[in-house]
N, C-alpha and C positions, 0 to 999 in steps of 0.2 A: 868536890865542893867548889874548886875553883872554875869550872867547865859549868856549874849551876850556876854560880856569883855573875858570869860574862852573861849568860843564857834571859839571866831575869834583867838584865841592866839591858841588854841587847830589844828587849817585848818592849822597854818604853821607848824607843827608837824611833827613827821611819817609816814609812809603809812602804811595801812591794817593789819593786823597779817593773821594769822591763823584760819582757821576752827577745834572747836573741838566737840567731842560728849559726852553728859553729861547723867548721872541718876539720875534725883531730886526726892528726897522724900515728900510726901506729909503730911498733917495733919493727913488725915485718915488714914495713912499707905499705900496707893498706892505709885504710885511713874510716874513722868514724863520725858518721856525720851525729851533732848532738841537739835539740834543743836545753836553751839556758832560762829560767824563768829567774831573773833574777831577783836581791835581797841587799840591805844594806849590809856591810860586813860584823862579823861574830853571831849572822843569823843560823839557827840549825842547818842541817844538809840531808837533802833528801835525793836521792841518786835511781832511777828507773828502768827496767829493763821489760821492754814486751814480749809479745809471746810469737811462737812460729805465724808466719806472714803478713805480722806486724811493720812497724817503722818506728820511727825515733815520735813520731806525733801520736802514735797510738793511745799514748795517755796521757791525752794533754788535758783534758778534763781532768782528773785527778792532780795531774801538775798545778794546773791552776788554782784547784781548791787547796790545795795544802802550799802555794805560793802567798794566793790570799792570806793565809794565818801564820804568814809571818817565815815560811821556809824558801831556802836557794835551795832548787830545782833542775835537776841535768838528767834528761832523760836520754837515753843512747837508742842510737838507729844500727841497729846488727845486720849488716848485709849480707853475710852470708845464710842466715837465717828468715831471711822477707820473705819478700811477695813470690819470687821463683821457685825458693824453696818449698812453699807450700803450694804451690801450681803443682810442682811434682807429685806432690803428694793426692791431690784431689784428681790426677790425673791418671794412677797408678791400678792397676786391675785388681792389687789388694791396698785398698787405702788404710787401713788397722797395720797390716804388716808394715807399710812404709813407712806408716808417720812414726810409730817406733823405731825403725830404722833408724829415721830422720831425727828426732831427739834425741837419740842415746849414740847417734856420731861423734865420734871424738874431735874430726877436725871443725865440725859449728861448735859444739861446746867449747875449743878449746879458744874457738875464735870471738868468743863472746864473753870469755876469759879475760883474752888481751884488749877487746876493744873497752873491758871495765879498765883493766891494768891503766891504758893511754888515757883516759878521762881522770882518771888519780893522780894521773904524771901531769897533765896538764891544768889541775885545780890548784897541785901544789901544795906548800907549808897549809893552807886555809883550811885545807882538809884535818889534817894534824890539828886545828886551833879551833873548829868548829864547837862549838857546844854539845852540839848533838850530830848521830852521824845514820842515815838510816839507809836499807837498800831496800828497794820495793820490786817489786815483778809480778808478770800474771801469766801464768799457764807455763812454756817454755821460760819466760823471766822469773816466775815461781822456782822454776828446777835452779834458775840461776846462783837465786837468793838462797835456797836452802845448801844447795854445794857450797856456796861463799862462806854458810854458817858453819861448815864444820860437816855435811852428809856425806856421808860414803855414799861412792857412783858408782856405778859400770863403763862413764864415758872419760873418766881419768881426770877429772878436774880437780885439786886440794886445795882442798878451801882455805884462803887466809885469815880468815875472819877478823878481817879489819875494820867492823862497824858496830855503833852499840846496838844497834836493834835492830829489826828484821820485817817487811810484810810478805806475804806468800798470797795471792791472791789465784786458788784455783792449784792451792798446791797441791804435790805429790806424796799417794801413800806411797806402800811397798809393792816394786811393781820391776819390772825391765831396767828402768833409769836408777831405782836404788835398791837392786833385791835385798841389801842390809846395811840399811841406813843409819845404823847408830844415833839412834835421835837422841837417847840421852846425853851424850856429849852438846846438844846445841843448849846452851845454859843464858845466853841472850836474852832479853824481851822477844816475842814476836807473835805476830799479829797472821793466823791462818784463817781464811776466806773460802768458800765455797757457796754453791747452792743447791738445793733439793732439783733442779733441771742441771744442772753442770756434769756431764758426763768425762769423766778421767778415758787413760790411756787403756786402765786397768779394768774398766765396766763403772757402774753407777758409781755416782758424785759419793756412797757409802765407801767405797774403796780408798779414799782418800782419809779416812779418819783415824787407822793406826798409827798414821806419822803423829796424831794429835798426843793419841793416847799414851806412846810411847817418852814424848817428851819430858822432863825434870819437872817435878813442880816448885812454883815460884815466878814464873816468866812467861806463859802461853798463853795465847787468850784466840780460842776458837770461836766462830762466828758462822752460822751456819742459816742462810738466807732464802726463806721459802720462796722457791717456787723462782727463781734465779736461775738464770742459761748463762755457761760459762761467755759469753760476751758480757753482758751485764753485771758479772762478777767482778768482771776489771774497771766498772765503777765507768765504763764509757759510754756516754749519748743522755739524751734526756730521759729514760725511763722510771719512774717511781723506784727500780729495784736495783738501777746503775747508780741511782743519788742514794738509796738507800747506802752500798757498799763505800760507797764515797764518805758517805759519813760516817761509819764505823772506822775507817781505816784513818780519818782527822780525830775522831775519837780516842783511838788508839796514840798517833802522834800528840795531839795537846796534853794526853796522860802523861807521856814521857816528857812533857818539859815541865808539869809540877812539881813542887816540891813539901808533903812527901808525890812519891807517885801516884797516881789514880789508874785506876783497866778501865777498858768498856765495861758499860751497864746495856742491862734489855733495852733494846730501841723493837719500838712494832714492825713484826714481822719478819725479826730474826730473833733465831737463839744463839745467846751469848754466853759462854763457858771461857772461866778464868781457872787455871789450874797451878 
């Protein structure tokens, strides 16, 4: 109640600030580069991770629309997972074998661990005081977001599940990265995103829907967006089906700050399943 009382007092507030670009230092001595969209203070938190040969800008479109409506925005740049990484991969005589490889390694997973861990250390008490706390990802940020929640891996990450809510955009069923994912235990809100073109690690964009099925009911709200290519899932570029997912996943966030809560409803052109 108290984290709702800041939250509603907080909407009549300011608008938006400024985007800015940061260089976080890591434990290990690496270092993360972030963008910041920022918010006036006690606004929600909404925290980013993209997917293999992505960068810290890869969803700034989405940063931005859920900036716009009122959220502080820190989207992380995972170096060891960018642009090289997946060079290798597209470079590689079997690209299926590798990019499995490449996602279910424990030293990127582990390093996309720490460079969340160092964006926490350096938010601070604000993180602790936010109203609302969400982590969002897409494709490899998806695996992020689901390990953070609680999924059992094959690449050794334990989830701290230090957020109240969750997006997965282009998440992961049962597959190499969590052949026994214990989805029951994920008891969060969270918001999963796919589309009828978005092909998983595991075969068609179908592959991805036992994690759905699997989960608790009370808190899940599957989204499944015709005719969607896993780029466009992540809600990036101008496309009818990139704004589409863009608006389902501010759908899903402005639920979470009513009070009582609201889910997504049908929006045309995807099916929306609340469980």
């Amino acid at each position: 109640m108290i984290r709702l009382a800041a939250l509603l007092l907080w909407l009549l507030a300011l608008p938006a600030l400024a985007q800015d670009q940061l260089t976080i230092p890591r434990a290990d001595g690496a270092s993360v580069p972030v963008l910041h969209w920022t918010a006036p203070p006690g606004a929600p938190l909404l925290i980013l991770s993209h997917g293999l040969g992505g960068s810290e800008d890869g969803l700034s479109d989405l940063a931005r629309a859920a900036n716009a409506d009122g959220f502080d925005v820190w989207a992380m740049g995972h170096r060891e997972s960018g642009r090289p990484a997946l060079a290798a991969v597209l470079t590689a005589e079997d690209r299926r074998a590798m990019l499995i490889r490449t996602v279910t390694d424990p030293a990127l997973n582990a390093a996309r661990r720490a460079d969340l861990d160092a964006l926490l250390a350096r938010i601070g008490p604000a993180f602790e005081q936010a109203p609302l706390r969400v982590y969002g990802g897409h494709s490899m940020g998806a695996q992020s977001v689901e390990a953070e929640a609680g999924a059992a891996n094959s690449f050794g990450v334990t989830g701290a599940d230090r957020f109240d809510a969750y997006v997965a955009l282009s998440f992961h069923g049962p597959g190499p990265n969590f052949p026994d994912g214990d989805w029951e235990k994920l008891t969060k809100p969270i918001l999963m995103v796919t589309g009828t073109a978005d092909n998983a690690i595991t075969g068609t964009w179908e592959t991805r829907l036992p994690t759905f099925a699997d989960l608790p009911q009370g808190a899940a709200t599957l989204a499944i967006i015709e005719g969607a290519t896993h780029g466009q899932v992540s809600g990036s570029g101008p496309s009818d089906l990139a704004s589409l997912s863009r608006t389902i996943v501010m759908d899903f966030l402005t639920g979470l700050m009513s009070s009582p809560r609201t889910r997504p409803q049908a929006r045309q052109g995807a099916v929306i399943t609340n469980k």
